[in-house]
C-alpha positions, 0 to 999 in steps of 0.5 A, a space after each residue: 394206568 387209571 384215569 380216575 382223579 385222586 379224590 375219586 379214589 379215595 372214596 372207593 370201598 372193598 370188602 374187607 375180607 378181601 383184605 384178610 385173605 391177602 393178609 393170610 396168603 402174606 403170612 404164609 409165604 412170610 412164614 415159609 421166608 423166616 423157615 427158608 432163612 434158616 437154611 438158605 437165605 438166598 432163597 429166602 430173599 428170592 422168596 421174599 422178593 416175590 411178596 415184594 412184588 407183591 406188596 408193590 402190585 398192591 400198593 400201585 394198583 389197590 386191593 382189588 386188582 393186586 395179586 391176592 385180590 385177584 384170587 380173592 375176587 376169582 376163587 373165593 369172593 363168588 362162594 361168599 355171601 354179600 359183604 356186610 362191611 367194607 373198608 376204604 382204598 386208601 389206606 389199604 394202598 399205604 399199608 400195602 406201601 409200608 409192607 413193600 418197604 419192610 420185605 424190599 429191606 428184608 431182601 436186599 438184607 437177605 441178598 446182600 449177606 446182612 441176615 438179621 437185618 433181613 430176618 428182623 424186616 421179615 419179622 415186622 412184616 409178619 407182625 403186620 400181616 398175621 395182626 390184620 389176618 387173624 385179629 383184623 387190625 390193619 397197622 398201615 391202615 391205623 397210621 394213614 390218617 396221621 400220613 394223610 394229615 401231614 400230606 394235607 398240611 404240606 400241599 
């Protein structure tokens, strides 16, 4: 658990090609859900419960220390040279929590027999993922400011 106060937090910065790693792994294994799907969707919420996992591991513990940034920071951040741009936390964290929501509905659609709704949930994630991944747009990074402000507004 972190000690670090929320407002420290938010002034963390991560390179962001560690980011679009992440978002190129979650493409993949969201490919290979929708390819699964057409055969089992069983295993393809199984599968889709493993990013699940994932995008939760990000959410709750930030970029650098989730599953993907992991990998990134070990395999092939030291093969790289220093950063030349960095992005913050915060909302990397949200997005990660939008993409947790869309693959939690994908599989309890997988799981529990509602197909196309576990097809469509799977979609909008990889909507999401292959955007930030190939063009470096990140959509829950682009709706933060407008969540942060209404958080500001409520407290």
């Amino acid at each position: 658990m972190s000690t670090t106060a929320p407002a420290a937090r938010q002034g963390q910065q991560v390179d962001v090609r560690g980011p679009r790693f992440a978002a190129w792994i979650t493409t993949a294994v969201l490919v290979v859900v929708l390819a699964v799907a057409t055969v089992s969707t069983t295993v393809a919420g199984v599968l889709l419960a493993v990013q699940t996992a994932v995008f939760a591991a990000g959410a709750a513990l930030g970029p650098r220390r989730s599953p993907y940034g992991l990998l990134f920071a070990r395999l092939v951040a030291p093969r790289l040279g220093a950063p030349t741009e960095k992005e913050p936390v915060a909302p990397l964290r949200f997005a990660q929590l939008v993409g947790f929501v869309f693959a939690a509905v994908g599989t309890f659609g997988f799981l529990l027999g509602a197909d196309l709704a576990g097809l469509v949930a799977t979609g909008f994630a990889l909507f999401a993922a292959l955007l930030n991944a190939a063009f470096g747009v990140c959509l829950g990074c682009a709706i933060y400011p407008l969540v942060a402000r209404f958080r500001a507004v409520a407290a």
